[in-house]
N, C-alpha and C positions, 0 to 999 in steps of 0.2 A: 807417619806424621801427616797432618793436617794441615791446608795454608790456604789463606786468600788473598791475592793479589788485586785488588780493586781502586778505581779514580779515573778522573779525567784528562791523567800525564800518559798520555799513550806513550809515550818515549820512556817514559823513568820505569814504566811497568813492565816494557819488553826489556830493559834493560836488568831489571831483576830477574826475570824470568832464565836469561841468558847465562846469567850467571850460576844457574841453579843445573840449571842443562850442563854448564864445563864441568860440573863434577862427575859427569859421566865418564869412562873413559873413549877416548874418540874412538877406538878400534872397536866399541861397542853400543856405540846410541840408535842403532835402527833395533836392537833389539831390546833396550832398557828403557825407552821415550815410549809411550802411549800419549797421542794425541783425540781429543773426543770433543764433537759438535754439541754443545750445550742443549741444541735446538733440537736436535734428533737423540738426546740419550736415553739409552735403556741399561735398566739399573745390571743387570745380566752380564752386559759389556763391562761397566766400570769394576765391578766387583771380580771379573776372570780379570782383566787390567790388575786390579789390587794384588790379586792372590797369585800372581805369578812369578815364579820365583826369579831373580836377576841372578843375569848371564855371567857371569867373571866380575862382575861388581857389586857393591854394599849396598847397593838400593835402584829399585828402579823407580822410574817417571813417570806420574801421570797425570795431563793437564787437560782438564776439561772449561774450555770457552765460554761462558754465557748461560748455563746451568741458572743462576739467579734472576736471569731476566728471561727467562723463555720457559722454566719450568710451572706449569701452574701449579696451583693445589691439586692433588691428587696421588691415586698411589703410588705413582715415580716418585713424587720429590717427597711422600712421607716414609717409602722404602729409603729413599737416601738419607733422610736424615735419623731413620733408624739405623743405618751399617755404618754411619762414619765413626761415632764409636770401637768397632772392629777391624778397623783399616789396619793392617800386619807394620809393625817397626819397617820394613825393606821394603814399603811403597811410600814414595813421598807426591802426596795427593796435592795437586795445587788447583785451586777455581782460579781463573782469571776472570774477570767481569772490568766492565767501565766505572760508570756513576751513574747510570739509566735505569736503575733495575729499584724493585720494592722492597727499601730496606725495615719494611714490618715484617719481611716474610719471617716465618718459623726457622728454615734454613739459614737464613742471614743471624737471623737473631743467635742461633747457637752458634754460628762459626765465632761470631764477634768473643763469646765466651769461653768455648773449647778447643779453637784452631790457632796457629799463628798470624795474626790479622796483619798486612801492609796497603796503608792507604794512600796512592798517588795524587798529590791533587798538584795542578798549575804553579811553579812558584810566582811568588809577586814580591817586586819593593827592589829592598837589597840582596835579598836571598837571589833573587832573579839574576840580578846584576854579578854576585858573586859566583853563580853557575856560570854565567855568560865569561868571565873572567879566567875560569877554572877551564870549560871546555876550549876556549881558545888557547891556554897555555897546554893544554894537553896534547893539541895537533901543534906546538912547537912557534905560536905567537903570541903576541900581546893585543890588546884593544883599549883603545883609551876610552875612558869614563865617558866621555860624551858620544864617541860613537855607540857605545852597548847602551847607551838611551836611546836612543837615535832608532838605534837597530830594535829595540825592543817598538819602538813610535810607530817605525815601518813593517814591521813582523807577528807583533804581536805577542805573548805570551804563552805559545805553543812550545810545545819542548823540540817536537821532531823537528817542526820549520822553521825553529832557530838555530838545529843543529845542522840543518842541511846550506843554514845561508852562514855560518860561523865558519865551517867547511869551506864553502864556494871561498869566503872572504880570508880563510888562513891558506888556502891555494895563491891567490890574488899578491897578497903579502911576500908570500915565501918563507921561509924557516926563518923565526928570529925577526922577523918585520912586526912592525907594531897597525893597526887595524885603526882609521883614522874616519872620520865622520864624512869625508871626502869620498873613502872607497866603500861606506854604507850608500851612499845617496849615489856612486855609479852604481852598484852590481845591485843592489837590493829594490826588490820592487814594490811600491808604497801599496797595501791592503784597501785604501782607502781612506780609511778614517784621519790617518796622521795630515792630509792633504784638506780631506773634511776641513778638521780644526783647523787646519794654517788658512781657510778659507774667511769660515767662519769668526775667524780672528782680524781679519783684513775686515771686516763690514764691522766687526765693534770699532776699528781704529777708523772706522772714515777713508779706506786707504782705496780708492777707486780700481788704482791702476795695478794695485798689487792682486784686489779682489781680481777683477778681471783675467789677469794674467792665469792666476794661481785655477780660476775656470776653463779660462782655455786648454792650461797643462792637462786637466781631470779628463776632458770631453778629448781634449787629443789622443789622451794613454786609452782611450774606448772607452770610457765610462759612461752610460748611457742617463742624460740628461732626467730622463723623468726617476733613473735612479738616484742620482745627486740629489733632488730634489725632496724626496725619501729622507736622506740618510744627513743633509742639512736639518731638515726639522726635526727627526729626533737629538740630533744632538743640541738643536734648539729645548727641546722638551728635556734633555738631560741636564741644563743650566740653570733652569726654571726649578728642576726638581734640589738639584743641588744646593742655589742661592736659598730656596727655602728652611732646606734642612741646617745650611751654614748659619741661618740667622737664628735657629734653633740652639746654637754653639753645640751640632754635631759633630766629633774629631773622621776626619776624611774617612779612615777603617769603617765607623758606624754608619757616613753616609754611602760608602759600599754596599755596604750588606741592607743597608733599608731599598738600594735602589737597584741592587743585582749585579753593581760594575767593580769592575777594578779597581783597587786604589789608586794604582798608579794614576788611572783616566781621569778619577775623582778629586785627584790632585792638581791637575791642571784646567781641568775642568771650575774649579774655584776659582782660581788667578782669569778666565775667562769670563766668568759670571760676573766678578766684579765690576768688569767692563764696560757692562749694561746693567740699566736701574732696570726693576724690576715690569714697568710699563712699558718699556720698550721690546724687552722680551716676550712679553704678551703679545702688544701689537705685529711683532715679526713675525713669529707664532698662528696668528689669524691669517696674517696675511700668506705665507705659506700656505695652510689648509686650502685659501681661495686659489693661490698658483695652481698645487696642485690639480683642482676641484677642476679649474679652465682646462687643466694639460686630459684631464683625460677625460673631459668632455668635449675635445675639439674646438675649445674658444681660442686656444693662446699653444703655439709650439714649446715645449719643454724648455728647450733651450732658449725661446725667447722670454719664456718666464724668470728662468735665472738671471736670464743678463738683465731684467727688469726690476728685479730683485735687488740684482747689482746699487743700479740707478738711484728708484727710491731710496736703499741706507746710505749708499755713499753719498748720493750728492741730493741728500734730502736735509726739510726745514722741519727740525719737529714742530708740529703746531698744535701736540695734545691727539692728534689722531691718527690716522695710517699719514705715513710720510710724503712730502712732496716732490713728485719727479722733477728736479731743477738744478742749475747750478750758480754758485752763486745768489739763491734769491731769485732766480731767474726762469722761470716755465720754461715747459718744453712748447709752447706757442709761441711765447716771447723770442726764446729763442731762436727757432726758424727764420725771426725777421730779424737777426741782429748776427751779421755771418763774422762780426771781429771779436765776435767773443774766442776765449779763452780756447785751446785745442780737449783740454776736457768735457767742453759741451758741446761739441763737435762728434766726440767719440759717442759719448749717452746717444746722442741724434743720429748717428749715424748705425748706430747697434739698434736702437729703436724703429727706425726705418727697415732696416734690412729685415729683421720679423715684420713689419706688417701691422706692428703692435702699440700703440703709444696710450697712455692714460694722464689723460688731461687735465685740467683742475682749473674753472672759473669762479672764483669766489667761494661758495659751499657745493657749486654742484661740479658730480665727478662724472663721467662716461669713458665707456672705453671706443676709443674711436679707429676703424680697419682705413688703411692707407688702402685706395687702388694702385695697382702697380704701377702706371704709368706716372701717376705723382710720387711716389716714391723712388721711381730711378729718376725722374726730374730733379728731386732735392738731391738724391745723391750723385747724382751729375754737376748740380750746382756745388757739393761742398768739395766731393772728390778732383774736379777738374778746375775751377774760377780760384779755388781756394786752396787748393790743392796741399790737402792737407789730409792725411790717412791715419786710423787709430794707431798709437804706438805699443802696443801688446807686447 
């Protein structure tokens, strides 16, 4: 028998495989398992593998790795797909391959028709959610609905590194304990992205202090600033791509597959997009590229571009073009001179000082203007000490 075990569920595939193995008898699998390097096969090997006969049991093993993605054209892979034809009933032949490999090849093309094909891919949606549901009743707990969102927000859609944190978290539980959105957000550690979006979500609501916060969390857990910076705009560029195709009245599945993500992402990704008209995502978008363009030209530190970033959406006027660093209606020059304003523009001023960084606006003209240090711990002596009044992060 013939088999291909192929996909991107690296868990679901070892887990087939596993089970193909326990039909072995245990007092005999060093001599009925043939394992073979895809990358170094010689057809010589596979075929004495084949033709050998098993030990005290009905069939033997053989698994060969990577065979479709490492073998080129030539006469290896067209001696092999000349013998598998002839594979003896008492070898049960398995390919293992991922999703990386040329599924034009000749070999591919016949296995799909003359072997027993199983294709592992990612689950997504509810299928997802009912795995996640199922393996946690398996290790002898429960999980509520919104932590295995949660979990999936912070984890991702990986089969192994949802089973290794479903584990951690049915340990955590104990037998017969239920798996709570609490004990996702202590043990589980966020990939990214879910942190991304809750950021990126704070500057569509205007939300300063959440924005800020939810950066300082990112930059504390090590996240490196001109990375963030990265991984905001595209997600900026995935709303942009989104909003469009929504206005298309594409259902979430098709705007998946036109843009390469997730459904689940492209599900909340719309509820996001709505957030922001269509010019303002643009405008975020440029501005970004500029961030970036400063960060790694040595105009503007990373980190002072984000919290700058911050500034302009949260406590910006739109006026039809890149946004105004202000609060209230109120410049960041005005500012300076006006120390009973509000503790919110205090923090802008006082985060804009500390980079070294402030972008100005008099009427239509903009510049970006370098504090020397000694005026900069001047003002922050002034706000920090007469005013005495410190960001509240």
């Amino acid at each position: 028998m013939v088999t291909l075990f192929y996909g991107a569920d690296d868990l679901a595939c070892s887990e087939a495989l596993a089970k193909r193995k326990a039909l072995i008898p245990a007092d005999f699998v060093d001599m009925n398992i043939t394992e073979l390097d895809g990358r170094k096969l010689k057809l010589p090997a596979l075929v004495s593998a084949c033709e050998a006969v098993p030990f005290l049991a009905d069939q033997r093993l053989v698994i060969v790795s990577g065979a479709l993605k490492h073998l080129k054209a030539g006469t290896v892979r067209d001696g092999l797909r000349d013998y598998l034809p002839q594979v003896p009933p008492s070898a049960d032949l398995i390919f293992v391959e991922g999703d990386d490999f040329d599924k034009r090849s000749s070999l591919f093309v016949y296995l799909k028709k003359a072997a027993e094909v199983h294709e592992f891919q990612p689950r997504q949606g509810a299928d997802l959610q009912r795995w996640i549901a199922e393996r946690a009743r398996g290790l002898g707990a429960r999980i509520h609905p919104d932590a295995s969102t949660l979990l999936i927000d912070y984890a991702g859609s990986d089969g192994r590194t949802l089973s290794n944190e479903i584990a951690k978290l049915t340990s955590y539980v104990g037998p017969g304990g239920t798996i709570s959105g609490s004990d996702v957000r202590l043990l589980v550690a966020d990939n990214g992205e879910s942190s991304v979006f809750t950021f990126v979500d704070a500057l569509a609501s205007r939300q300063i202090g959440h924005a800020l916060t939810t950066l300082r969390a990112l930059l504390d857990d090590g996240e490196a600033a001109i990375y963030l910076l990265f991984m905001v705009g595209r997600q900026v560029r995935v709303l942009l791509g989104v909003a469009e195709l929504a206005a298309r009245r594409m259902s979430p599945d098709a705007i998946a597959s036109e843009l390469g993500q997730k459904p689940f992402v492209v599900r909340k990704a719309i509820g996001q997009a709505n957030r922001f008209d269509r010019g303002t995502l643009l405008r975020l978008h440029d501005r970004l590229v500029e961030l970036d363009h400063w960060s790694k030209t040595g105009q503007i530190e990373p980190e002072a571009a984000l919290e700058l970033l911050v500034a302009e959406t949260c406590g910006a006027e739109q006026t039809g073009g890149s946004p105004r660093l202000c609060c209230g209606g109120v410049g960041l020059v005005e500012l300076r001179h006006q120390p009973a304003l509000a503790t919110r523009g205090v923090v802008l001023l006082q985060y804009a000082l500390r980079r070294c960084f402030v972008e100005l606006r008099t009427g239509d003209a903009k510049r970006l203007n370098r504090f020397h240090v000694a005026d900069r711990d001047r003002a922050l002596g002034f706000l920090d000490q007469r005013l005495n009044l410190r960001p509240n992060l």
